[in-house]
N, C-alpha and C positions, 0 to 999 in steps of 0.2 A: 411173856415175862417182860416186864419194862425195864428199858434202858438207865443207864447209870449216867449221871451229868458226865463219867470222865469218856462213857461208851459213843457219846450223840456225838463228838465233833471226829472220830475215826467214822460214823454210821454213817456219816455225813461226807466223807470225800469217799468213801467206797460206792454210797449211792448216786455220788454225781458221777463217779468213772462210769458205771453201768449205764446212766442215763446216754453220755454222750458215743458208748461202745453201740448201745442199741435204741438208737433217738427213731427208729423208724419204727419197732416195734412198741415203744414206751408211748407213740404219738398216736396208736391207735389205741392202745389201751387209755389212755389219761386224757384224752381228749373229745369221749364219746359223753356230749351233754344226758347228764341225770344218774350217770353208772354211781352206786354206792363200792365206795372204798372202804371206809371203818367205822363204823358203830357211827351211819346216819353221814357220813363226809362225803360230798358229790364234788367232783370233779369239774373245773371249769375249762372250757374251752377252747378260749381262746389266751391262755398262758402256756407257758413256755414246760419241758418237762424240768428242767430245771431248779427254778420254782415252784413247778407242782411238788417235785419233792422236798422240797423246805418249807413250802408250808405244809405237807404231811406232815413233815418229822416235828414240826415245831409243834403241830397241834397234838401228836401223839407223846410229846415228851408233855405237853401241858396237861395232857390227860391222867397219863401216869404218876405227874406230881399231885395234880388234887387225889388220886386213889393212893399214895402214902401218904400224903396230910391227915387226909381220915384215918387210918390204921396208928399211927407216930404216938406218941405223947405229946402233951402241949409245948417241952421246949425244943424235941427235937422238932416238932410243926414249925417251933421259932424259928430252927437255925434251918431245916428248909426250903422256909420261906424269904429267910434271909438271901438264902443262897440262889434260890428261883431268881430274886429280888437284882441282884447281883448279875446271875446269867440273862436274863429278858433283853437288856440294853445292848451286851453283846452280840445277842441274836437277833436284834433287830438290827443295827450296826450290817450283821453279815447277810439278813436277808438282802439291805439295800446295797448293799455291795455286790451281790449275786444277781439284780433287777438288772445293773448296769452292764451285766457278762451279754455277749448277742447269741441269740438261739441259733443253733447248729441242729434243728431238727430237718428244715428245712433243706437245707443244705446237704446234709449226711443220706438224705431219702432220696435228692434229686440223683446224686453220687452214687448211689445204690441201682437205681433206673438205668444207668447210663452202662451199668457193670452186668445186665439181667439179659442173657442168652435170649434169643428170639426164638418166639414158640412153633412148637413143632406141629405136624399137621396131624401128627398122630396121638397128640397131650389130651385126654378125656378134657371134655367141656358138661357143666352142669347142663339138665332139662331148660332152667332157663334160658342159657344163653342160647342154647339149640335151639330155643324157640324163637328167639333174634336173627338168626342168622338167615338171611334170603339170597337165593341162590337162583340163576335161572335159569330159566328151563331148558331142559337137555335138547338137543337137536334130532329130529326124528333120523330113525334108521333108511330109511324110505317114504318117498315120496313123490304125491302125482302137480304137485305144484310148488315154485319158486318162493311162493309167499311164506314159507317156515322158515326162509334160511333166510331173508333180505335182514333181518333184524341183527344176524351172526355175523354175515360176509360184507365187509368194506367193497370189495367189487361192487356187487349187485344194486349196493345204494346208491354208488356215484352212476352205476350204469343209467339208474332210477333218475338218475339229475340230470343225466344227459338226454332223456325222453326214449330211452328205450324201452321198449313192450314186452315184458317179459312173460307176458300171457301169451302172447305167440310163440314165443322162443321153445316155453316149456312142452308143447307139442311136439318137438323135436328130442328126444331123450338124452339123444346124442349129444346135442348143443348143451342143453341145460347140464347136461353133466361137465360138461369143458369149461363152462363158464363158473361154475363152482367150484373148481382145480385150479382157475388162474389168479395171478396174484395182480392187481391195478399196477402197482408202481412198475413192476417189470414185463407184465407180459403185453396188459392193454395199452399204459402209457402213450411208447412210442408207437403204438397202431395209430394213435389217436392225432398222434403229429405227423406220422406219415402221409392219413387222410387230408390233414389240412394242408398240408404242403402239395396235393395232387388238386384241390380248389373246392374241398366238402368245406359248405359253412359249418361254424357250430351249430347255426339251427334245424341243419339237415342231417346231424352227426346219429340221431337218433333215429331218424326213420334209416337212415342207412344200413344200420347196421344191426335193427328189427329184420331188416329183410335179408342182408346178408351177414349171417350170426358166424357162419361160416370161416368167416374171414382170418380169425380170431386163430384156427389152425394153420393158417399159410404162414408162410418163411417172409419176412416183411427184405430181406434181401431178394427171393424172387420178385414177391410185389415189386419193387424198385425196377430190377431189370426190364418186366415188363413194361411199366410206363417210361423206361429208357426206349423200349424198344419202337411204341410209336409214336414216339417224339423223332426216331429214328427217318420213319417215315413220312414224317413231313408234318404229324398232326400238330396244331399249336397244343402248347398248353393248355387254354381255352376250349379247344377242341375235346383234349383230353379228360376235363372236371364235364363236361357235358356228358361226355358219353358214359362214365364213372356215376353222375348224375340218376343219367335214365335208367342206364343197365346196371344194375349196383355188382352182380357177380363175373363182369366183364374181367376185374384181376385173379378172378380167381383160377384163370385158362394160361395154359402156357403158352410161349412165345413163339413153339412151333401151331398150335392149336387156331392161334391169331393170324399167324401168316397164313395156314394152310387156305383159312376162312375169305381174306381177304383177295388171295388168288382166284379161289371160285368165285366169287360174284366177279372180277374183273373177268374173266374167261368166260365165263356161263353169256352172263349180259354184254359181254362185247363190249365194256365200260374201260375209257381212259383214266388214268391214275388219279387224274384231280375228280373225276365224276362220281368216280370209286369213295374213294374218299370221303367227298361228300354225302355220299348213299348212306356210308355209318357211322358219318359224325349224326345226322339227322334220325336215323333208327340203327343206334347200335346194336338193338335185341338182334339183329341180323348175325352178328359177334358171337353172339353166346344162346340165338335159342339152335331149334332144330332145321335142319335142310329140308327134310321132308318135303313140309307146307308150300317152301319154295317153286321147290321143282316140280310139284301137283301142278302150281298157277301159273308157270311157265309152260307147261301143255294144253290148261282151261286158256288160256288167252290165244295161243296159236291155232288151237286145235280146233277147241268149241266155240268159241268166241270170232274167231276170223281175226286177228290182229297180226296184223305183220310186223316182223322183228324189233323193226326201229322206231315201228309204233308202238310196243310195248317199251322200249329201253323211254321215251318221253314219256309216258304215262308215269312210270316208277318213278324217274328218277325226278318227276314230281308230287307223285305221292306217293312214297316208299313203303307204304301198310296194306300196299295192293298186295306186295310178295308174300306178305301174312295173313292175307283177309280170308277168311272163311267162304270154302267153295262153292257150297248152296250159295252166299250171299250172295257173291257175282254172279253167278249167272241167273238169279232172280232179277235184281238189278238190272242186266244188261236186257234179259227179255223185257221189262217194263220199258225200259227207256227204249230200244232200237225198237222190239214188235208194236210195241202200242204207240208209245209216243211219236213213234218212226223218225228218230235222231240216227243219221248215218253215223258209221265209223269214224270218218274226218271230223266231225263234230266234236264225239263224243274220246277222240285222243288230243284235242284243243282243250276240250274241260273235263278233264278225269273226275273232276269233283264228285259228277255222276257217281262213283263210287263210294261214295264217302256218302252218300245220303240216304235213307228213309226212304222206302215209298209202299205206299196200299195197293197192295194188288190185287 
């Protein structure tokens, strides 16, 4: 039913309340280009709701006055039109009075945004968005290689930067499991300043500690103690990143374990404190591998070999890989050079090198 000239200007401030009560809903309705509204009236875009609704009302009240014009008589058509005639000026007057109001669509939707609870993880999402959504990939339950996890664990990456080998590590089940529980910032951090402050470059940080992965469990206050303890003994500093150097799991022995060590080769070899010293600033392996080997080549040199005592303490204590060298070697060796080549003893503890070389026999 069409509206009455006195109905339009009450239809008109009740549909402006509604417009600016629900300017968020109104803007998707009234603003979606080509949607049909009434009998062929499309909606434009880019206006305001505001004016969408006055020019609705305006074209639906012009619509309903041509459909009583046709039904009227010719003078009430007159008075009508008179009266159409009358209102038009008014309602264009109010249209451009209403152009100049600012839209509050915007505004009211952003203010709506800012009011809208954050979604919950449990709110159904359509098939499409689920099909948007990328997610990645879960971490396996088990695993015979580090390479699944370096993508997940912040450790394992910077370990990755610091050149450590984590192809080796992961042969150790042990290890690679420790290394996957530790956290960088607090557990390896300060291992890493420790090492530097004992004389590891950073360009050796990586093989170091490829080889001794271990390390990573010790109490970095023991570590400390210990190289308290043979700076104790006289060793430099210098001394101490050397031997740390060669023998990488040298901290990892305690401080009784190091003295015990360093009293046997003093006692065994009949070695004064600086000689001593120098025996495993030079081959620390002495420190940390086994006695065994030791004291095998301390019997092949006296026993089988003919070397007297203080002839063997020169030989070592000039090439200290004698106490380690493999027992066939020597005494292959020793047969070539004394039986064949016929190099006496005194000779042959002036140039130990003899040991140290190659020969066809």
């Amino acid at each position: 039913m069409a509206l009455s000239a006195q109905q339009i200007p009450r239809w008109f401030n009740s549909a402006k309340l509604r417009s600016l009560i629900n300017a968020a809903q109104l803007t998707k309705c009234f603003t979606r280009p080509g949607r049909t509204l009434l009998h062929g009236f499309s909606a434009q875009p880019q206006i305001s709701s505001d004016n969408c609704f006055l020019q609705w009302g305006f074209k639906t009240y012009k619509t309903s006055s041509l459909w009583n014009s046709s039904q009227s008589t010719s003078s009430s058509s007159q008075e009508n039109n008179s009266t159409q005639s009358s209102l038009l000026p008014s309602m264009n007057e109010q249209s451009q009075k209403t152009q100049k109001i600012p839209s509050f669509d915007s505004e009211l939707f952003l203010e709506e945004l800012d009011e809208l609870p954050p979604l919950s993880p449990m709110q159904p999402i359509s098939e499409e968005e689920a099909i948007q959504i990328i997610a990645d990939p879960p971490l396996p339950p088990a695993s015979f290689t580090l390479r699944d996890y370096v993508d997940h664990s912040e450790t394992l990456q910077k370990l990755v930067l610091l050149g450590v080998d984590l192809s080796k590590i992961e042969k150790h089940a042990e290890a690679a499991n420790l290394l996957l529980r530790l956290d960088f910032e607090k557990d390896i951090k300060q291992m890493l300043l420790f090492l530097k402050d004992v004389g590891i470059e950073d360009n050796q940080l990586g093989a170091f500690l490829t080889k001794n992965h271990a390390i990573f469990s010790e109490d970095l206050e023991n570590l400390k103690i210990r190289v308290a303890y043979l700076l104790s003994k006289n060793f430099s500093k210098a001394d101490v990143a050397q031997m740390v150097r060669k023998a990488p799991f040298l901290l990892n022995f305690s401080v009784e374990r190091l003295d015990n060590r360093l009293g046997f080769f003093q006692k065994e070899l009949e070695l004064s404190v600086k000689k001593t010293r120098d025996l495993v600033v030079r081959l620390p392996r002495l420190l940390t591998g086994s006695l065994e080997p030791v004291k095998e080549n301390m019997k092949v040199y006296r026993l089988e070999l003919g070397f007297k005592h203080n002839e063997i303490q020169h030989m070592i204590t000039r090439i200290p890989k004698m106490l380690t060298a493999n027992k066939r070697k020597l005494t292959e060796t020793f047969d070539f050079v004394h039986n064949v080549m016929s190099i006496p003893h005194h000779i042959i503890v002036k140039f130990p090198q003899f040991f140290n070389r190659k020969y066809r026999i």
